[in-house]
C-alpha positions as CSV (number, residue, x, y, z in Angstrom):
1,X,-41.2,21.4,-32.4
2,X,-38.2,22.5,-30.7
3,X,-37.1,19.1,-29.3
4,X,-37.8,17.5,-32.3
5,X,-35.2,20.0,-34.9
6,X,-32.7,20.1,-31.7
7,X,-33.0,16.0,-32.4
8,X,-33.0,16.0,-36.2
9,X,-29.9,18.8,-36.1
10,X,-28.2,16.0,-33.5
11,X,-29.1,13.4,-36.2
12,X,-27.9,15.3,-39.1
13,X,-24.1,15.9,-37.6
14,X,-23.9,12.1,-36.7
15,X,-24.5,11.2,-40.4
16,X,-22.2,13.7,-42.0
17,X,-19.6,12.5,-39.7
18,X,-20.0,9.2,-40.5
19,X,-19.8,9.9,-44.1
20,X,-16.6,11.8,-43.1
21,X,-15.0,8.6,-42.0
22,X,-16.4,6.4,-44.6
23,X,-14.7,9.0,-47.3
24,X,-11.5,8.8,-45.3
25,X,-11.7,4.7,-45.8
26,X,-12.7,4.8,-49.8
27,X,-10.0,7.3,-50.1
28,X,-7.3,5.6,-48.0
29,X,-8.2,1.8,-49.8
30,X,-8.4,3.6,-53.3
31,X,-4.9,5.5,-52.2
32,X,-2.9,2.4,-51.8
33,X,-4.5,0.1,-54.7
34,X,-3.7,3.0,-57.0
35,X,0.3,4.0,-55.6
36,X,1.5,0.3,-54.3
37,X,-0.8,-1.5,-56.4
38,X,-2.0,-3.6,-54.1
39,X,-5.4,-6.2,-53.9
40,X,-9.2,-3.8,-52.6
41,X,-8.9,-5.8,-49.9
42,X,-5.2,-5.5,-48.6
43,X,-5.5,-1.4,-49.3
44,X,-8.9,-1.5,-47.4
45,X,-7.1,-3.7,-44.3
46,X,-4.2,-1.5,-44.5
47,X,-6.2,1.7,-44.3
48,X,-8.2,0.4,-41.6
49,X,-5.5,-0.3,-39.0
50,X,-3.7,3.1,-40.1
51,X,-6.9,5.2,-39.7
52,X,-7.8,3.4,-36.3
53,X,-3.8,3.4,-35.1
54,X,-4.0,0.1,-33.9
55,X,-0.2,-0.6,-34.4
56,X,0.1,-3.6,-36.8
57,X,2.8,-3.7,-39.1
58,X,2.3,-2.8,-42.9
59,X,1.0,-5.5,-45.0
60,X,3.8,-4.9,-48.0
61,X,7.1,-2.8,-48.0
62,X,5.7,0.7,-48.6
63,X,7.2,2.3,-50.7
64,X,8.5,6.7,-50.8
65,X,5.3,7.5,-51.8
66,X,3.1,5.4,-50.1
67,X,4.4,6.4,-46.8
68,X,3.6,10.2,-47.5
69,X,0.5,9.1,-48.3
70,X,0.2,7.0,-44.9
71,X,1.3,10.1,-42.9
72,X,-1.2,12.1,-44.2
73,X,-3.9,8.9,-43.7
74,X,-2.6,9.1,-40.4
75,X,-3.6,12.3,-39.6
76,X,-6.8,12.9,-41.6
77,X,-8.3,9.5,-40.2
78,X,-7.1,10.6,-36.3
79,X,-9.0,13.7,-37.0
80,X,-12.1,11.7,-38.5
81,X,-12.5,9.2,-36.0
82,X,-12.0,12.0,-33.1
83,X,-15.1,13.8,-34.8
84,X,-17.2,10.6,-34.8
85,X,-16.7,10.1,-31.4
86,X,-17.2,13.3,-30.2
87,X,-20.8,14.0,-32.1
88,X,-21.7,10.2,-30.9
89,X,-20.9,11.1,-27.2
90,X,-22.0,14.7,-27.9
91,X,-25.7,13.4,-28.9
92,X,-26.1,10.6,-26.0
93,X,-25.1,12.9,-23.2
94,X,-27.3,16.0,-24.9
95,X,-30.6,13.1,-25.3
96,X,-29.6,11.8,-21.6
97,X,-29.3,15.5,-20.3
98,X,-32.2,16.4,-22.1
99,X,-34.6,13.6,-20.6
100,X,-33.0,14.3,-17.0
101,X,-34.0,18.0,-17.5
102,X,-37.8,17.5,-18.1
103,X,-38.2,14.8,-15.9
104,X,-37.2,17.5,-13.4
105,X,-39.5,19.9,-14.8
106,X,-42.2,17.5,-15.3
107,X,-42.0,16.8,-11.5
108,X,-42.0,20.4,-10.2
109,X,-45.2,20.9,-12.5
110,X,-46.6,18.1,-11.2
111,X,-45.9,19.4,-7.6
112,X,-47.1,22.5,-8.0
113,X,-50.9,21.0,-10.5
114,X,-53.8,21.8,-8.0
115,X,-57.5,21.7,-9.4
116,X,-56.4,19.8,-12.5
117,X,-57.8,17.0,-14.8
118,X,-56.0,13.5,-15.1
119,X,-56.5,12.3,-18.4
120,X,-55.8,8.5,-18.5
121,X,-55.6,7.5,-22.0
122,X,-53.8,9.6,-25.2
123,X,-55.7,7.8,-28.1
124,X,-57.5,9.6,-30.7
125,X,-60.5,9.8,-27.6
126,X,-58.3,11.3,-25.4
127,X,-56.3,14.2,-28.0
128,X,-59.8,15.6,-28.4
129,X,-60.3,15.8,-24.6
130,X,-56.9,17.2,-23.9
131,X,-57.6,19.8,-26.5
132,X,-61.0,21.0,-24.9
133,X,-59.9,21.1,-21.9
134,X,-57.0,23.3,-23.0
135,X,-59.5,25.5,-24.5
136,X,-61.5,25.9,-21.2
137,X,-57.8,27.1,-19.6
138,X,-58.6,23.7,-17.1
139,X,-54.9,22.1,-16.6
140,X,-54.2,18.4,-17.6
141,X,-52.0,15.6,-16.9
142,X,-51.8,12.7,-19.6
143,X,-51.1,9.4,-18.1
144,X,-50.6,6.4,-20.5
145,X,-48.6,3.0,-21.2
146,X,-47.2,4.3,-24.4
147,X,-43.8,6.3,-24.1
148,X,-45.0,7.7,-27.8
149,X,-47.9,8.8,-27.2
150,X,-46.2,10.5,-23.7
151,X,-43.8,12.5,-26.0
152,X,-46.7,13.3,-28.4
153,X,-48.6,14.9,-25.1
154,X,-45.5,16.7,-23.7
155,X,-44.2,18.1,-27.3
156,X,-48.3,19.5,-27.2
157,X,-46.9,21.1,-23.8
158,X,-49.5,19.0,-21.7
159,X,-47.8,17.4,-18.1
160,X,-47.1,13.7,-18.8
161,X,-46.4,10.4,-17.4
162,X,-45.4,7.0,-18.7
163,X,-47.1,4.3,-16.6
164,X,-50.1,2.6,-16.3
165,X,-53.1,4.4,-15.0
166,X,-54.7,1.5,-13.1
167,X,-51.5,1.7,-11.1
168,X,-52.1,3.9,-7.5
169,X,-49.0,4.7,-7.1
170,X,-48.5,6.1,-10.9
171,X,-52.3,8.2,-10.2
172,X,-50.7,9.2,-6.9
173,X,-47.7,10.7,-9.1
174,X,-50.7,12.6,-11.3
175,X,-51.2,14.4,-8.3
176,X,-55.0,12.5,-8.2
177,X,-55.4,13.7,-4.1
178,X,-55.4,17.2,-5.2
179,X,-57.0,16.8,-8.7
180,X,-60.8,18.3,-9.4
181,X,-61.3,15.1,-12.0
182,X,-60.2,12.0,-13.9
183,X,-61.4,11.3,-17.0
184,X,-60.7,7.6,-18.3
185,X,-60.7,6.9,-22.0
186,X,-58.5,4.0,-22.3
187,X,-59.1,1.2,-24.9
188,X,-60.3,-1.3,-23.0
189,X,-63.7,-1.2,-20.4
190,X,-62.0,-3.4,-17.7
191,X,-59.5,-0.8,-17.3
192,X,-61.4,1.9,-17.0
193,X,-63.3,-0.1,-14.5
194,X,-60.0,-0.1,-12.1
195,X,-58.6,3.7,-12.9
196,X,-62.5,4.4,-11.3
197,X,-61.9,2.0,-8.6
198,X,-58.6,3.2,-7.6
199,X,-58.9,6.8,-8.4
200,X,-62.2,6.7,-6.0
201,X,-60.5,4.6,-3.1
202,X,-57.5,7.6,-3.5
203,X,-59.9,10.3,-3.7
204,X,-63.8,9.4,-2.9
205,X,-65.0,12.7,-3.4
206,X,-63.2,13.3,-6.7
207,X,-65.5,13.5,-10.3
208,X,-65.2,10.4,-12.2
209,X,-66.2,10.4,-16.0
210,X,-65.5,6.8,-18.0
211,X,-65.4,5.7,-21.3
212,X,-67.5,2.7,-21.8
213,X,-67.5,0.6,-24.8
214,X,-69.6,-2.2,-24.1
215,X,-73.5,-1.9,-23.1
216,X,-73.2,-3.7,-20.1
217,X,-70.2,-1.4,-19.0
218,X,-72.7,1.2,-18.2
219,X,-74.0,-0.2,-15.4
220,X,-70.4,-2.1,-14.0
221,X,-68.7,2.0,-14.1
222,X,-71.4,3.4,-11.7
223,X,-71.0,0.8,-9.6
224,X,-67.4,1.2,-9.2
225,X,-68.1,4.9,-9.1
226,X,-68.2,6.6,-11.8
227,X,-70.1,9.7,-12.3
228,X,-70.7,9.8,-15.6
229,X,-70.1,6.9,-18.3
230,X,-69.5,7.8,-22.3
231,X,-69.9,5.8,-24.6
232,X,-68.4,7.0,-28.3
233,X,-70.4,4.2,-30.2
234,X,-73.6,5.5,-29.1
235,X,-73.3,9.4,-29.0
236,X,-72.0,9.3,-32.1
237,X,-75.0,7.1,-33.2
238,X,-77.5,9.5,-32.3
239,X,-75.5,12.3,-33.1
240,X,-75.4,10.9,-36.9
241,X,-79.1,10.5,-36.8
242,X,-79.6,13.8,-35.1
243,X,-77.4,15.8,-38.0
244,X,-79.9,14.0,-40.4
245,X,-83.4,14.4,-38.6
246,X,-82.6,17.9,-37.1
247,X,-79.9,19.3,-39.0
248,X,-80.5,22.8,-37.9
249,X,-80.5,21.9,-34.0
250,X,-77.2,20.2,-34.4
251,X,-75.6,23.1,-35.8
252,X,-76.8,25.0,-33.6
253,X,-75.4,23.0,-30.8
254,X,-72.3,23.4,-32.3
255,X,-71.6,26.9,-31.6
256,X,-71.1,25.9,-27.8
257,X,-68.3,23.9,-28.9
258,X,-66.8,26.6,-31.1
259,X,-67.1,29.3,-28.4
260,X,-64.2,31.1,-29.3
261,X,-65.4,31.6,-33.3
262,X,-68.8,32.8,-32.3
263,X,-68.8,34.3,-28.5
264,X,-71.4,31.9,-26.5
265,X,-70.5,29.5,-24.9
266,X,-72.5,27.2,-21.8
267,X,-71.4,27.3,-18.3
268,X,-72.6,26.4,-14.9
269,X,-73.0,28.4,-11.5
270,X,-73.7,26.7,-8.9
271,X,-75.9,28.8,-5.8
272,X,-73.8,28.9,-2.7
273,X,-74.9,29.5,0.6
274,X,-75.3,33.2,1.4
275,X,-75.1,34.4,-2.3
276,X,-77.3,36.7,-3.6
277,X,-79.0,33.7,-5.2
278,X,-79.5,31.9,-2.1
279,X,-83.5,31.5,-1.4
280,X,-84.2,34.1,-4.1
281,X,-87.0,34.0,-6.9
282,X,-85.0,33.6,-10.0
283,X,-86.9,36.5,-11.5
284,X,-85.5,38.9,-8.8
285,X,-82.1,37.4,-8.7
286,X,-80.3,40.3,-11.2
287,X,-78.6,37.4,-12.6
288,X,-79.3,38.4,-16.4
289,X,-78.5,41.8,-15.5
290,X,-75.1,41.1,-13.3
291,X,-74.0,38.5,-15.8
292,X,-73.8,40.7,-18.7
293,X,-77.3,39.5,-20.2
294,X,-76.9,35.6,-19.7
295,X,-79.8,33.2,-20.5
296,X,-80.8,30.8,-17.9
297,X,-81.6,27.4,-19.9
298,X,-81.8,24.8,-17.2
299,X,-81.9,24.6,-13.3
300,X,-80.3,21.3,-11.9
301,X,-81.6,20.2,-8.6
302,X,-81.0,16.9,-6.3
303,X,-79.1,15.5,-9.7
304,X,-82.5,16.2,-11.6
305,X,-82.5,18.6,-14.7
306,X,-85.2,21.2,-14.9
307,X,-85.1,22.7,-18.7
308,X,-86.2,26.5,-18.5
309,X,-87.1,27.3,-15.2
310,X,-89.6,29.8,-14.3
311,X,-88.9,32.7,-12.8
312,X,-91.0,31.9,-9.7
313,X,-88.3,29.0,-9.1
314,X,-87.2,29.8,-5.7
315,X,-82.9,28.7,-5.8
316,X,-81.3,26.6,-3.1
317,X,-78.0,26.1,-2.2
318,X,-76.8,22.8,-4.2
319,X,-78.6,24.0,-7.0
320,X,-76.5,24.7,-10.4
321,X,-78.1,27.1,-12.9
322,X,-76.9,26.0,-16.5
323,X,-76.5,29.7,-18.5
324,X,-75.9,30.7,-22.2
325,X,-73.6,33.7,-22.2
326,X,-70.0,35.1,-23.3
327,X,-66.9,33.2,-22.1
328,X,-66.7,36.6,-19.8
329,X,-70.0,35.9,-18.0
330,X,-68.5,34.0,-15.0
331,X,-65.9,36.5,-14.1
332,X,-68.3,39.0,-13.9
333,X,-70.4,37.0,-11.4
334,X,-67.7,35.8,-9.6
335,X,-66.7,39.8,-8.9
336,X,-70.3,40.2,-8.1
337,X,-70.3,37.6,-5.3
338,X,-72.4,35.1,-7.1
């Protein structure tokens, strides 16, 4: 919001002086027609070449009068035109300034981004993943083609970069070596296809998740390497029939998403080696009682998802326990060595 008055402020003080100077010409033209009597277009000519000081001689004998008048032209339109040019070099050296001034910013952020999320894509798809990810405090870097959409991201305070994303070299700039993610929702599947090729070769063990349009796009992601592939048309298919058939379940769903209205949110801990869930029963692991009261809903094991686990379940490191619990719950277990 700030760039954008500093901008409209520059533009507003370019279009009074303008009107400045264009004042100065209807008054010089209107000046001479009216005291020498002379043709719109000789009084306009003659006020142009006064107000500009370009040196050509007058067009008629001037008379007493009219050379007051011209003196004073003279100095009103010396003092108009240095105000035009000032506010015009004034607001392409403060917009050149400015850009040279976050670029450098943009590239020490960019420097310093560890553990972050590279968002190719700022469509309508990827606002809406930009803005949950800001809401789970995980740190972002839009890349896309479109120097628009780039100012969009960076006026929302998000790191951005103009280039294409199926680039290396513009994924290198992202910072992908040191990133925990990429998540591709560009418009088109065959480009997604190469952001998951190239951000794979530059980072094999990095988490891939892709937007896929077409049906057969599924299978061509994986392939390449992504982890996970999303398709819009058909989540939001069954999530339409789902809000229809079990209206209930979807709303209640929707309190995960809307953790910081109701206080619950879902989370993940995964059982490290040597943690006090390591080989452990899960009904004498003091995980509901060192997390605060958390709900274990689902065990994940070998990339297999076990919905309510018993408490007989003996955990191994690898496994991720999938809990239901306040936004506060993994603080606590991380201070508790889980």
């Amino acid at each position: 919001m700030r760039l954008s008055f500093s901008l409209l402020s520059g533009m507003g003080r370019l279009r009074l002086a303008l009107a400045v100077l264009a004042s100065t010409l209807v008054a010089g033209t209107a000046g001479y027609h009216l005291l020498e009597g002379w043709p719109l277009l000789e009084s306009l000519y003659m006020t142009a070449i006064t107000v500009t000081t370009v040196g050509f001689g007058e067009v008629h004998p001037l008379s007493p009068t009219g050379r007051a008048f011209t003196l004073g032209l003279i100095l009103v339109g010396t003092v108009s035109i240095g105000y035009v040019v000032s506010i015009v070099t004034a607001t392409l050296i403060s917009g050149e300034v400015r850009r040279m001034m976050r670029g450098q910013r943009m590239e020490r952020r960019l420097g310093r981004m560890k553990d972050h999320v590279v968002l190719c894509g700022y469509g309508k798809i990827g606002r809406e993943i930009a803005r949950e990810l800001h809401r789970a405090q995980v740190a972002v870097c839009v890349v896309d083609q479109d120097e628009r959409l780039v100012e969009e991201a960076l006026d929302e305070g998000l790191v951005a970069l103009a280039g294409d994303a199926t680039d290396g070299q513009v994924l290198e700039r992202a910072g992908i070596r040191h990133a925990r993610g990429v998540l591709t929702a560009l418009p088109k599947d065959s480009d997604n296809l190469f952001v998951t090729l190239t951000a794979k070769e530059l980072n094999p063990r990095i988490q891939v998740v892709a937007r896929g349009l077409e049906p057969v796009s599924e299978a061509r992601l994986k392939r390449a390497g992504a982890d996970h592939v999303v398709s819009p048309y058909i989540i939001g298919g069954r999530r339409m029939a789902a809000a229809l058939l079990h209206p209930e379940i979807v709303d209640f769903l929707d309190i995960f998403m809307k953790q910081e209205e109701v206080g619950y949110s879902l989370s993940r801990l995964p059982v490290k080696a040597g943690s006090p869930l390591d080989g452990r029963r899960l009904a004498e692991s003091g995980l509901r009682e060192a997390s605060g009261g958390a709900l274990v809903l689902g065990l994940v094991r070998g990339g297999l998802v076990m919905p309510t686990p018993t408490g007989e379940d003996i955990l191994q490191p690898e496994d991720v326990l999938i809990l239901l619990g306040t936004p506060e719950l993994q603080e606590r277990l991380h201070r508790q060595g889980y």
